[in-house]
C-alpha positions in Angstrom: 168.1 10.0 208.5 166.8 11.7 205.4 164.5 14.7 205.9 161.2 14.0 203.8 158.8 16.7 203.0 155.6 16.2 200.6 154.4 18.8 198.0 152.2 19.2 195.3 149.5 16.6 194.0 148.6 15.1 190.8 147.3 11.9 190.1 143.8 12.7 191.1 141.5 9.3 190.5 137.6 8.8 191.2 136.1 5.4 192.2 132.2 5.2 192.0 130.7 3.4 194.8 128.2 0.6 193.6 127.3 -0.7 196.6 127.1 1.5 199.6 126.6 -1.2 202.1 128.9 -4.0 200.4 131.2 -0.8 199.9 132.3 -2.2 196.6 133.6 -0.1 194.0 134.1 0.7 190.3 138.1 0.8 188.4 139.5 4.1 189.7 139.3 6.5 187.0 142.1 9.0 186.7 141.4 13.1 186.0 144.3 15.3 184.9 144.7 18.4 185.6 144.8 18.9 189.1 145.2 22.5 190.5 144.9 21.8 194.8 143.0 19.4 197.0 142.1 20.9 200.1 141.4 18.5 202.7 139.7 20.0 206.3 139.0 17.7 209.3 136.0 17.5 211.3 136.5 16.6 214.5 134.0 17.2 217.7 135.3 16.8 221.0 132.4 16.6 223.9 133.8 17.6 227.7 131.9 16.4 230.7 132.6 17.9 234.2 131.8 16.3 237.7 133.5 16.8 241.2 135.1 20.1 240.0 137.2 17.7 237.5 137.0 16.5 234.0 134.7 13.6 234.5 135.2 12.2 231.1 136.4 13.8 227.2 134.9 12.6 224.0 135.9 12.5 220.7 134.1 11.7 216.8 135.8 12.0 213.7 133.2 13.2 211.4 135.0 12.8 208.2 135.4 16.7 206.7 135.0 18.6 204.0 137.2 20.9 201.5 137.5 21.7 197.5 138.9 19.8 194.3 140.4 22.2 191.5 140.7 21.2 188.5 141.6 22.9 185.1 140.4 20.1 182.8 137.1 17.9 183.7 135.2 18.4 180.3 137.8 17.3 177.9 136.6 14.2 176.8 133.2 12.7 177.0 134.3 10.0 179.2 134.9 12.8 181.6 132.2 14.3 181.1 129.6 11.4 182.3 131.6 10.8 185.5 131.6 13.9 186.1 127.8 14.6 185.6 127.4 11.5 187.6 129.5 12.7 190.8 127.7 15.9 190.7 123.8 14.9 189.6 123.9 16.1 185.7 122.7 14.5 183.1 124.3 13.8 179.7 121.6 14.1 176.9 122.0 11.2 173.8 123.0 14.4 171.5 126.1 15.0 174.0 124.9 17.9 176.4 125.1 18.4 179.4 121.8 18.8 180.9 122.1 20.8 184.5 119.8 18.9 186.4 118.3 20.2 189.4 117.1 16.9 191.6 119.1 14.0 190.2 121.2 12.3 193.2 124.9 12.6 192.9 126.5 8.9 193.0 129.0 8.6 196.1 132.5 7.8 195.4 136.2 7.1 196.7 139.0 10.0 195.7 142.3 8.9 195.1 145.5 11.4 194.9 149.1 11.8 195.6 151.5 14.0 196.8 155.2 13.4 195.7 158.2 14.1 198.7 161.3 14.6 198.3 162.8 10.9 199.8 158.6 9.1 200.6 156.0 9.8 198.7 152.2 9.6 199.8 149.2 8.5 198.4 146.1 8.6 200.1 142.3 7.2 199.6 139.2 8.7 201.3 136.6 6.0 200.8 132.9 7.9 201.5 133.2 11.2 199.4 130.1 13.4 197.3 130.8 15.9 195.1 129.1 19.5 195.0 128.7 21.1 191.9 131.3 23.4 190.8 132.3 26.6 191.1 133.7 29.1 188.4 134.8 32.4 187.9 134.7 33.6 184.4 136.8 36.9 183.4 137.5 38.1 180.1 141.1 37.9 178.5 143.6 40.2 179.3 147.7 40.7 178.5 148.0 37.0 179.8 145.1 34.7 179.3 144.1 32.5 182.5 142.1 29.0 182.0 139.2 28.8 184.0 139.2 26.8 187.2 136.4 24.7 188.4 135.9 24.3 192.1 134.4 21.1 193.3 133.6 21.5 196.9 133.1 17.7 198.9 132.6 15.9 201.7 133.7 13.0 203.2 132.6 10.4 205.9 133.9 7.5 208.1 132.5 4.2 206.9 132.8 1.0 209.2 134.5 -1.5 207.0 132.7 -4.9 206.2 133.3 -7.5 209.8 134.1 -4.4 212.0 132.2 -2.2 214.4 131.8 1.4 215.7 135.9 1.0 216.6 136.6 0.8 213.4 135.5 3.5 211.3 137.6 5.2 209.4 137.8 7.4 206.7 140.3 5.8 204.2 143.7 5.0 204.2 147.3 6.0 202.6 150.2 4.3 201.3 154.2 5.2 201.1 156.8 5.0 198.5 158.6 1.4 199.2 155.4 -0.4 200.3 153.5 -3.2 198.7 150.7 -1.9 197.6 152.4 1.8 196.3 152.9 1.0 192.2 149.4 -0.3 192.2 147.5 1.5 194.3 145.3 3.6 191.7 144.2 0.2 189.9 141.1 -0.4 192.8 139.6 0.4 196.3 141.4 -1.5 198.9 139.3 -2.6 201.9 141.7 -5.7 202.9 143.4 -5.1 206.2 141.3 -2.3 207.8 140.3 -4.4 210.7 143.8 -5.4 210.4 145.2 -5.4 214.9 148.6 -4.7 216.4 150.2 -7.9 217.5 149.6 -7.7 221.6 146.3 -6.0 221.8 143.1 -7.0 223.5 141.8 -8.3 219.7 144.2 -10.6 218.4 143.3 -14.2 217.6 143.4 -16.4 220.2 144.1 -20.3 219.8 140.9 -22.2 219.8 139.9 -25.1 222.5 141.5 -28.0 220.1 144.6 -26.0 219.7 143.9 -24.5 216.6 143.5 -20.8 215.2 
């Protein structure tokens, strides 16, 4: 068997949620320029204790937070209105960007890859917001650095239309050689989420006239 191993990332896309309870979304809209995606878990686990035993262990996946690096997210003005809405600016009609203090951020799905050396991955987290960014600004020296903007986010399980606590989740990802892999930046994919192993407790069952 081949030995895989992913690395890098590129291929960074933003999805803007229109409808937070339908969870419909807008075309994906790719951003170049991707320095690092860190992605960090968060994950409670509750412990009870009765009869000098563990009586029972609990545990919710919160969703997580990390930081998007970017070189480039100014570049065009396109880019510059998603941005501004992802983060709670405000584009002015003359082109500027006004820094607003109390506009609401709009939520959004974030779309990426990571290339491997046999499989490659793509993943979608379906429930992100985006934090204003960070920057450090130093002046030019021998060798000239560009500036990198920091986006820290968040991200949240969402229960997916028809399901129930059971089935939250946070997103999903795809692999090289499956269907959906060549086209998986060109929308949101909700279909097959609720999607059951054949032989578990919630797989159809034939009806009383024979039927599914």
């Amino acid at each position: 068997m081949a030995r895989n191993g992913f690395f890098g990332v590129r291929n960074s896309h933003f999805a803007i949620c229109t409808d937070e309870d339908e969870f419909t979304y807008e075309r994906p809209v790719h951003m170049a320029g991707t320095v690092e995606i860190s992605m960090e878990p968060s994950v409670e686990t509750g412990t009870s204790h009765a009869d000098n035993e563990v009586w029972l262990e609990e545990q919710q996946d919160n969703g997580g937070s990390g930081t998007m690096s970017f070189y480039d997210t100014e570049g065009t003005p396109e880019n510059r209105q998603l941005i501004a809405d992802l983060v709670g600016y405000t584009i002015a009609e003359d082109g500027r960007t006004i820094l607003s203090a109390n506009k609401k951020p709009k939520k959004f799905a974030f779309m990426c890859e990571q290339p491997g050396h046999v499989l490659g991955r793509r993943r979608c987290l379906l429930m992100c917001q985006l934090s204003k960014p960070s920057q450090t600004l130093t002046t030019n020296s021998d060798t000239p650095e560009i500036t990198q903007l920091d986006y820290p986010f968040t991200w949240k399980p969402i229960v997916p239309p028809g399901g129930n606590a059971d089935d939250r989740t946070s997103g999903y990802d795809s692999f090289t050689g499956l269907a959906d892999y060549d086209t998986f930046f060109d929308a949101v994919n909700l279909d097959g989420l609720l999607e059951k192993k054949p032989g578990t407790d919630d797989e159809p069952t034939q009806s009383e006239d024979g039927g599914e």
